[in-house]
C-alpha positions as CSV (number, residue, x, y, z in Angstrom):
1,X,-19.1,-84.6,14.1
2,X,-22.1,-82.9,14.8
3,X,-25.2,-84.9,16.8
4,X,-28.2,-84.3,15.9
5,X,-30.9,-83.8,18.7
6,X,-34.5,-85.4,19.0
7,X,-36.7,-85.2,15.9
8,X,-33.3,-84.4,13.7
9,X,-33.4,-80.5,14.6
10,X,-29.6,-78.7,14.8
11,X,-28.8,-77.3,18.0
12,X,-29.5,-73.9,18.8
13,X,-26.9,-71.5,17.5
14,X,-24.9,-70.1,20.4
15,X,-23.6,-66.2,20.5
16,X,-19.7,-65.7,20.2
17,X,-18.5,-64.2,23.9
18,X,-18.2,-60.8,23.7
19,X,-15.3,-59.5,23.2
20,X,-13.5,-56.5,25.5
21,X,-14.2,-53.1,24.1
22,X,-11.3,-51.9,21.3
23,X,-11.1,-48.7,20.0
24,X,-11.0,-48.1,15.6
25,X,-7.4,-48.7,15.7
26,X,-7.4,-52.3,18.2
27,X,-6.7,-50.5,21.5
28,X,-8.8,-50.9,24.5
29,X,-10.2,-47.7,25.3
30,X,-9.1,-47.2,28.8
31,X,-5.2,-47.9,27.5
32,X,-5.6,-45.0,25.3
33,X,-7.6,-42.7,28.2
34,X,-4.7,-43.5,30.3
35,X,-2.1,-42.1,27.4
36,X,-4.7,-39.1,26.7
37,X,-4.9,-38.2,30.3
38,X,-1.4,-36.2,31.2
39,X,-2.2,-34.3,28.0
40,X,-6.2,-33.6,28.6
41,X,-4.9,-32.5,32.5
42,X,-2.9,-29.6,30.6
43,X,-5.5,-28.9,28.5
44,X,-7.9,-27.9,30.8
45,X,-4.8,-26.4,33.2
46,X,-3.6,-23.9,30.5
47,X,-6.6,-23.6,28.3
48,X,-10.3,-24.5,29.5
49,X,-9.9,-23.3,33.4
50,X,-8.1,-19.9,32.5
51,X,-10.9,-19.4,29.5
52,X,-13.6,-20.3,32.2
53,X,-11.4,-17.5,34.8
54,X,-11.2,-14.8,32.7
55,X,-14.7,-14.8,31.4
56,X,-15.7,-15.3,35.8
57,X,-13.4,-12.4,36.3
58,X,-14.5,-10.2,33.4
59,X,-17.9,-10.0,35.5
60,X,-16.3,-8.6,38.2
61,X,-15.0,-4.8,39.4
62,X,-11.0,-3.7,39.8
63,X,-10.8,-5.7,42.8
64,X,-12.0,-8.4,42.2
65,X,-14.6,-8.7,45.2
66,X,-17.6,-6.9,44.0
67,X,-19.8,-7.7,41.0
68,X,-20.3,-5.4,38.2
69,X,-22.1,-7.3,35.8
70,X,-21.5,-5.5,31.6
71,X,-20.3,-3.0,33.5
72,X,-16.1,-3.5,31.8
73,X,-18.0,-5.1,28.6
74,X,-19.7,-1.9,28.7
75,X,-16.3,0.0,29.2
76,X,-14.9,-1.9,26.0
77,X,-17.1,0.2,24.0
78,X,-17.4,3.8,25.7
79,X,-13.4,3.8,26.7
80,X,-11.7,6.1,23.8
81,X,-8.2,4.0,24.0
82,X,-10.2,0.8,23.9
83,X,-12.0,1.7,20.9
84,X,-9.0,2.5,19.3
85,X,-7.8,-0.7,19.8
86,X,-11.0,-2.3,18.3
87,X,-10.7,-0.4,15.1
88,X,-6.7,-0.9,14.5
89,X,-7.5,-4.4,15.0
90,X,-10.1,-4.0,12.1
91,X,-7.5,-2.8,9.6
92,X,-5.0,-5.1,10.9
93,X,-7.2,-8.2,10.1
94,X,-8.4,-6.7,6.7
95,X,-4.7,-5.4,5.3
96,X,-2.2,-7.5,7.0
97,X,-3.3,-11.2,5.8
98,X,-4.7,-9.4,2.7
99,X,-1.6,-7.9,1.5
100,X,0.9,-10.7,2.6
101,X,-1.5,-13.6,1.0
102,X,-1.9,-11.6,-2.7
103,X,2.1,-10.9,-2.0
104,X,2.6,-14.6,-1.3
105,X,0.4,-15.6,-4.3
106,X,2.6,-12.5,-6.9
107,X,5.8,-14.8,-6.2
108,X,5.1,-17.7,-6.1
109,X,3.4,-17.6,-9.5
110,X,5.9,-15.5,-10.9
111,X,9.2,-17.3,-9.6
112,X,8.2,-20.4,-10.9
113,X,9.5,-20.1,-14.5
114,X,13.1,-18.6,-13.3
115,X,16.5,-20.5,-12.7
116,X,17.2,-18.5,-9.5
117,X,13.3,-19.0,-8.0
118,X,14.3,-20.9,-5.4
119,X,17.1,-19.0,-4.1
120,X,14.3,-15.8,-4.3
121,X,11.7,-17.3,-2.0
122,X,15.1,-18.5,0.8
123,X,15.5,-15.0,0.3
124,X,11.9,-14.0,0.9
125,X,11.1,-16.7,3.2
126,X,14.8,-15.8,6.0
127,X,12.6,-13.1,7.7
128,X,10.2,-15.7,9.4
129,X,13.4,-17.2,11.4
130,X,13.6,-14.4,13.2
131,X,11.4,-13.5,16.3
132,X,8.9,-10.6,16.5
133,X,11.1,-9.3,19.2
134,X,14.2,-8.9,16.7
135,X,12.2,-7.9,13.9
136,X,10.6,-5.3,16.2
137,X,14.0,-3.7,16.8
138,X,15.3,-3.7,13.1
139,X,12.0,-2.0,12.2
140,X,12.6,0.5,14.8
141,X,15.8,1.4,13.1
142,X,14.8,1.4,9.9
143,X,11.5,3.7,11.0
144,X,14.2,5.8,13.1
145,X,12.9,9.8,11.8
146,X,17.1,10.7,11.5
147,X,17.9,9.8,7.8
148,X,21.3,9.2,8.9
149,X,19.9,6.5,11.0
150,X,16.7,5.5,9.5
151,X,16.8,3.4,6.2
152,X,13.3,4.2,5.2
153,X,13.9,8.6,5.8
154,X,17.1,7.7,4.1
155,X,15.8,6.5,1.0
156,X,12.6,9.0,1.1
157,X,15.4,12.1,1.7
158,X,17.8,10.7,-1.2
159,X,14.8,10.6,-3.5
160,X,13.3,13.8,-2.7
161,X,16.7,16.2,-2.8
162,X,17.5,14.1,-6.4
163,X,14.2,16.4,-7.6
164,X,14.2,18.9,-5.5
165,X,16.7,21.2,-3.7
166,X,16.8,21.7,0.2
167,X,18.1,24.8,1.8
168,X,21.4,24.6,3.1
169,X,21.6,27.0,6.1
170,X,18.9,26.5,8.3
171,X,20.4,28.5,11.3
172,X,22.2,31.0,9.6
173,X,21.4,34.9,11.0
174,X,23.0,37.8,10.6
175,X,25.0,39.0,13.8
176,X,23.5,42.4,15.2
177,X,26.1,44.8,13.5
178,X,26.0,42.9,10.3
179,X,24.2,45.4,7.3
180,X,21.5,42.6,7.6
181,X,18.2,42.9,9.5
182,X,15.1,40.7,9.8
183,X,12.8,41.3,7.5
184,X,10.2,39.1,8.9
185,X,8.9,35.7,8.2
186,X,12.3,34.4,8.4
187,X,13.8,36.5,5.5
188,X,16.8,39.1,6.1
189,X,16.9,42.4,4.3
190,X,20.2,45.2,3.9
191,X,19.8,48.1,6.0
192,X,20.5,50.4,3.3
193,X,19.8,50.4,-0.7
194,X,22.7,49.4,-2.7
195,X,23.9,50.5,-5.6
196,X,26.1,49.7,-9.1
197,X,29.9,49.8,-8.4
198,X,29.8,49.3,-5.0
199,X,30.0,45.1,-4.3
200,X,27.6,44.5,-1.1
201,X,29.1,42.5,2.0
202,X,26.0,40.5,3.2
203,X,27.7,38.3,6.6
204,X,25.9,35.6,7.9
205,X,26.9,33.4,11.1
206,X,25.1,29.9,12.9
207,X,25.9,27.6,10.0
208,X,26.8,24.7,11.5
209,X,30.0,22.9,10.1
210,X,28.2,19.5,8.9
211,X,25.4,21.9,6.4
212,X,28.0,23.5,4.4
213,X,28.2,22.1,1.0
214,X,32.0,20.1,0.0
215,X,32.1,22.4,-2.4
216,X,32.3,25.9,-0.8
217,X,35.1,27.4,-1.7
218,X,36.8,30.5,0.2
219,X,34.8,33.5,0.7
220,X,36.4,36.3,-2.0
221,X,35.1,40.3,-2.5
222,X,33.0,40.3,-5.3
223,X,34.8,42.8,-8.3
224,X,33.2,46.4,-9.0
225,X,31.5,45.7,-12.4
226,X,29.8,48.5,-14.6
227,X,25.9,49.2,-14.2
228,X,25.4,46.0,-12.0
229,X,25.2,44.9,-8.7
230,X,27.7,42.7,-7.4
231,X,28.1,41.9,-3.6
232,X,29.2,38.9,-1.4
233,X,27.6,36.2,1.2
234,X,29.6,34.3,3.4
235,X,30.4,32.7,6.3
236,X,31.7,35.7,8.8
237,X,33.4,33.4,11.0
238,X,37.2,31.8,11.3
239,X,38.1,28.4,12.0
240,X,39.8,29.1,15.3
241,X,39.1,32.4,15.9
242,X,40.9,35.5,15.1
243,X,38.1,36.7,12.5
244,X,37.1,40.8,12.3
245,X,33.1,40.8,11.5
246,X,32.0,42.0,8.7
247,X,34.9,41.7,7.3
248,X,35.9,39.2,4.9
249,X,38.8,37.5,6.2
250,X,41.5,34.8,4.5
251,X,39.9,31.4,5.9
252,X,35.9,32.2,5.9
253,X,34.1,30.3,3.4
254,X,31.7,31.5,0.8
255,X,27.7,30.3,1.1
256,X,27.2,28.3,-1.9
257,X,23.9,28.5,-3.1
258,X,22.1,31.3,-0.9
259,X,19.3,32.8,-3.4
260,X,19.5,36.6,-3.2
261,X,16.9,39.0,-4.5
262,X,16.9,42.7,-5.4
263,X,13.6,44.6,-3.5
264,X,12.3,47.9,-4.6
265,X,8.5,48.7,-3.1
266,X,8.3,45.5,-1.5
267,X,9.0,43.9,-5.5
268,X,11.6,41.8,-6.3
269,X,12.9,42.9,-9.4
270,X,16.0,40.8,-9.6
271,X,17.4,37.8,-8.1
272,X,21.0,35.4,-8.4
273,X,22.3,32.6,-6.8
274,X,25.7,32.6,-5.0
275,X,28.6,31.0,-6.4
276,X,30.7,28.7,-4.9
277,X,32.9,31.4,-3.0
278,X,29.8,33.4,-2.2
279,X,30.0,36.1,-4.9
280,X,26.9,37.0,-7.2
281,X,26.1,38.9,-10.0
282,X,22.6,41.2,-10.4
283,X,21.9,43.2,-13.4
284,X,21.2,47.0,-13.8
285,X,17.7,46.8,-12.2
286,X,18.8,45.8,-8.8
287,X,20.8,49.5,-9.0
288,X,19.2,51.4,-5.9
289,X,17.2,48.2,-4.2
290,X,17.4,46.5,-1.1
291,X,19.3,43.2,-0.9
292,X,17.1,40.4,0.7
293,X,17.7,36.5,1.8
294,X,14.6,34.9,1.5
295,X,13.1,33.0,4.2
296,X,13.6,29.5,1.4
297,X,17.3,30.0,2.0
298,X,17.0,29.1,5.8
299,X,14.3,26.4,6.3
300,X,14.5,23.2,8.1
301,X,15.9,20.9,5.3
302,X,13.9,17.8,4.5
303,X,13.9,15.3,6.9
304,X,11.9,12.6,5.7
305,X,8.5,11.0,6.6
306,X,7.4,10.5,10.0
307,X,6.6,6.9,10.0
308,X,6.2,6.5,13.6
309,X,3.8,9.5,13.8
310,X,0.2,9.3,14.5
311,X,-1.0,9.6,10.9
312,X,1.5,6.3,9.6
313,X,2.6,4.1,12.6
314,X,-0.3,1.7,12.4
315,X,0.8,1.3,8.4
316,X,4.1,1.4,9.2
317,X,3.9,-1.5,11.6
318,X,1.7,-3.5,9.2
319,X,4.6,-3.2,6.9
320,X,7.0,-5.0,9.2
321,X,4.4,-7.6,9.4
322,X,4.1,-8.3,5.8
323,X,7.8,-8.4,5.6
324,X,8.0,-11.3,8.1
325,X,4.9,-13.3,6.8
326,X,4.7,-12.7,3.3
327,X,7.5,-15.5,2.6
328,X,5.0,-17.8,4.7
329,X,2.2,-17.4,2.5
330,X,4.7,-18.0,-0.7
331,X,5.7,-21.3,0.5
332,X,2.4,-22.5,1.6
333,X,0.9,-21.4,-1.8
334,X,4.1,-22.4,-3.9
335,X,3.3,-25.9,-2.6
336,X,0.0,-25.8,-3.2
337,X,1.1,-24.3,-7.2
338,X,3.3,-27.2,-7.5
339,X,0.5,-29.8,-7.0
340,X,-1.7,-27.8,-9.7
341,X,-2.5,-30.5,-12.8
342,X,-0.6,-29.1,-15.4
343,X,-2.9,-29.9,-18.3
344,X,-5.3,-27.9,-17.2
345,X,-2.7,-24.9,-17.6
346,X,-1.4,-26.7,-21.1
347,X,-5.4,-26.8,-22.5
348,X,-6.2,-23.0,-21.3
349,X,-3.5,-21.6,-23.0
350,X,-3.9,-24.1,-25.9
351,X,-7.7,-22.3,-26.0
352,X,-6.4,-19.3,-26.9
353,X,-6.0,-18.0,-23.0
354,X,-3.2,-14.9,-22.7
355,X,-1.3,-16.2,-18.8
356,X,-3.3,-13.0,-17.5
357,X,-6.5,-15.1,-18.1
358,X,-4.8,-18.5,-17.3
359,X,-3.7,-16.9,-14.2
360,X,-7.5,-15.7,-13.0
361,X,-9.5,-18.5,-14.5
362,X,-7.5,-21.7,-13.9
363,X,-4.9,-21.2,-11.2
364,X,-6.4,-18.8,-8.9
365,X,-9.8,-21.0,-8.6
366,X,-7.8,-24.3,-8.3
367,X,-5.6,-22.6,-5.6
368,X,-8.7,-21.2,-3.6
369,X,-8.7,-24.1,-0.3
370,X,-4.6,-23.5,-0.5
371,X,-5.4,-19.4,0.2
372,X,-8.3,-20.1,2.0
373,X,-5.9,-21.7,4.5
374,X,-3.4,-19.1,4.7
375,X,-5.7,-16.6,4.9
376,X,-7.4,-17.9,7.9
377,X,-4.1,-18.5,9.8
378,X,-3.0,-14.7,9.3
379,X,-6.2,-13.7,10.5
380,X,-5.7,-15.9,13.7
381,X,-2.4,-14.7,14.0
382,X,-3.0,-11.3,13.5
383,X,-6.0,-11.0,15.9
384,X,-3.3,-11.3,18.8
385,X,-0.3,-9.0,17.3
386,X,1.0,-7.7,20.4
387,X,5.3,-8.0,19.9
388,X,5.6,-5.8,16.8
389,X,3.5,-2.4,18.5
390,X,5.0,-2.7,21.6
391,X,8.0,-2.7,20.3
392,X,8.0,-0.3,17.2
393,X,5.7,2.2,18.3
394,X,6.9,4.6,20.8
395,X,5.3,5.8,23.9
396,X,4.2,9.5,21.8
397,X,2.4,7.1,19.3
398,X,1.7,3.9,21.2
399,X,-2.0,4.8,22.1
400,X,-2.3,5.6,18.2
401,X,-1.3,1.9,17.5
402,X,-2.8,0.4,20.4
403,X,-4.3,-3.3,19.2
404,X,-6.0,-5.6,21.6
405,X,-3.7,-7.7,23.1
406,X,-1.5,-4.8,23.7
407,X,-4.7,-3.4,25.9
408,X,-5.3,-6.7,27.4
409,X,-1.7,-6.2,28.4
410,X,-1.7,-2.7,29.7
411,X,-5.3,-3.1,31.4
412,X,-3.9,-6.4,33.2
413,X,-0.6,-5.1,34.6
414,X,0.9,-2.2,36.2
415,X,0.2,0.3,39.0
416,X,-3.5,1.1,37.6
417,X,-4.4,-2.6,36.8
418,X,-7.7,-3.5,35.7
419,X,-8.2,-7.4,35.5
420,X,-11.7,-7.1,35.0
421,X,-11.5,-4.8,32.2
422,X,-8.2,-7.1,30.9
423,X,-10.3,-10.0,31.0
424,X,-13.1,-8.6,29.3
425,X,-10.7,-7.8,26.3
426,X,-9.4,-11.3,26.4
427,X,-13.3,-12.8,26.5
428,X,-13.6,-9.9,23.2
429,X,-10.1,-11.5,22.0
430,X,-11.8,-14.9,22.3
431,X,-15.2,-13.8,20.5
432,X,-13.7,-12.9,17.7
433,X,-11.5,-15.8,16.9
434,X,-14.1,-18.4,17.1
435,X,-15.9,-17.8,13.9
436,X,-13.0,-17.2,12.3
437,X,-12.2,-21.1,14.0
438,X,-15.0,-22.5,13.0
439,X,-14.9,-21.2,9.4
440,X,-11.6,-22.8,9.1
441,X,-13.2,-26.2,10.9
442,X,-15.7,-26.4,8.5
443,X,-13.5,-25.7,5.4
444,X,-11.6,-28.8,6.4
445,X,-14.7,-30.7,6.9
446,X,-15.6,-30.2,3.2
447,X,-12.3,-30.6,2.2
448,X,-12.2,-34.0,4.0
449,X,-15.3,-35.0,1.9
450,X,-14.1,-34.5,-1.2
């Protein structure tokens, strides 16, 4: 019961105690700082006190002791292998999560509708358990320029000799008492003018065992036919030894294949391929020419593309890349596809929409934050490729692939270290990641407003 004071006024209201300080969730703020504090000590241990290091250091000279001022931001710009680095880092952040994100977006959206969709994207997505370092090494295989070796040359060679025929006998010469001479440019020529009736013996030796087709057969003399020239090339040597030169003798094989023209004036007039046991076959007009191999018979045979060249490495390691990371960007976006409201779909295409239009119109714009995100991570992630060059490129072409962490490394290590000019690439590193950061920060910012 309450008394009432003189003249019947209530007491004075009196303020609750205050209470001890709780944070949004009911925990007292210093319980939490206590719990926050082992992991804020190794945040600014490994990330704010080397950040604040390397950009100290980066205004500093080789050793350290003298201060140089721009002088290695300066170098970042004016250094010819440092620029190089700046610009493959360019077409690194513009292809790589470019290509892997539209990849990511192609199958996703197309293995949707089929039964065996999800064993495709296991399938697609089993490169990202492996490490850059392993992928590194399969992709050096597969890049390797020997087709034997090389999966990619071995595909490139199978598809260009379906098309188009190789030379067989890249070595092969005539020996020095042989009727053949050089006729320059790589080409052989007879000695002397041949003639109807009389078959030619054109020897040839340096064919190495693993060039000669399956299908030679054993060299035979060509037969004496009537107003045409008829002749012989072969291989003038004998499993074993034993062999006479120039002579052809019971176990030599026949060069299948070799082109051989008829020359009068400098002119081919005539020409015929060699049959499986080296004979061939020219008509009348070759009567009184000169017999020549041309230089086609005896080039290099095709060998493939040289990914790891100059001209393709950077490409070529790009493509590793996507191989690893376009399975990431599929799952990401499949999730993202599967969350899509369907109706939206069912009333585009009920509007008359073909699923070209349904796919740019409706799903591409409702997927936008979902790309926007994996976009953004490739970027980060490709802003400090470093595993994949080292490792594929070799030393000829490693200065052609050079990326920025792969400088920071070499500038920061080795007999010829430069920490000043390493850091100065990290500080570069850092510059360009931020906006990239803060894009992605303010992205989820709106995102969380909605």
């Amino acid at each position: 019961m309450t008394t009432a004071t003189a003249g019947g006024a209530p007491p004075p209201a009196t303020s609750p105690a205050p209470r001890p300080a709780k944070s949004v969730t009911g925990t007292r703020k210093w319980i939490a700082a206590v719990f926050l504090l082992p992991a804020l000590v190794l945040l600014g241990a490994l990330v704010v006190y080397p950040i604040g290091f390397s950009i100290y250091r980066s205004f500093f000279d080789q050793s350290g002791h003298s201060f140089a001022g721009i002088d290695n931001y300066k170098t970042l710009f004016s250094d010819h292998t440092i620029r190089t680095a700046v610009k493959n880092n360019a077409i690194w952040v513009v292809c790589a999560p470019t290509i892997a994100t539209a990849l990511g977006l192609i199958f996703a959206v197309l293995t949707e509708r089929v039964r065996w969709g999800t064993a495709f994207k296991l399938i697609v997505f089993m490169p990202m358990a492996i490490s850059m370092l392993a992928a590194g090494i399969i992709f050096r295989l597969v890049y390797e320029q020997d087709p034997a070796r090389g999966v990619a040359n071995a595909v490139v060679v199978g598809v260009h000799d379906t098309f188009t025929t190789s030379a067989g006998y890249p070595k092969a010469h005539p020996l020095p008492t042989a009727p053949l001479k050089d006729a320059g440019g790589g080409a052989f020529i007879t000695r002397t003018a041949v003639h109807a009736g009389q078959p030619a013996l054109l020897p040839l030796v340096g064919v190495a065992a693993d060039t000669m087709p399956t299908s030679a057969g054993t060299a035979k003399a060509a037969p004496s036919e009537p107003g045409k020239v008829t002749g012989t090339v072969w291989l003038d040597f004998t499993k074993g030894g034993g062999g006479r030169p120039n002579v052809i003798d019971p176990k030599e094989l026949g060069l299948k294949g070799i082109k051989v023209e008829a020359v009068k004036d400098g002119r081919a007039v005539a020409s015929a391929t060699a049959a499986a046991d080296g004979t061939f076959t020219l008509p009348t007009s070759a009567d009184g020419a000169q017999l020549r191999l041309p230089e086609g018979n005896f080039h290099q045979p095709y060998n493939g593309v040289e990914w790891l060249g100059p001209t393709l490495v950077t490409p070529a390691i790009i493509g590793s890349y996507i191989w690893m990371w376009a399975g990431f960007a599929m799952v990401l976006i499949a999730a993202g596809l599967a969350g899509l409201p369907r109706e939206l779909l069912e009333a585009a295409r009920v509007d008359g929409a073909n699923e070209w239009q349904v796919f740019r119109r409706v799903t591409v714009p409702l997927l936008a934050p979902v790309l926007a995100v994996v976009l953004v991570t490739l970027m980060i992630n490709v802003l400090k490729i470093f595993d994949l060059v080292f490792i594929i490129a070799p030393g000829s072409s490693q200065a052609d692939a050079n990326v920025l962490a792969l400088q920071l490394y070499r500038s920061s290590f080795g007999t010829e270290a430069d920490l000043g000019v390493g850091s100065a690439i990290a500080v570069l590193l850092l510059l360009l990641v931020i906006p990239v950061m803060l894009f992605n920060i303010r992205r989820m910012r709106k995102e969380g407003r909605r």
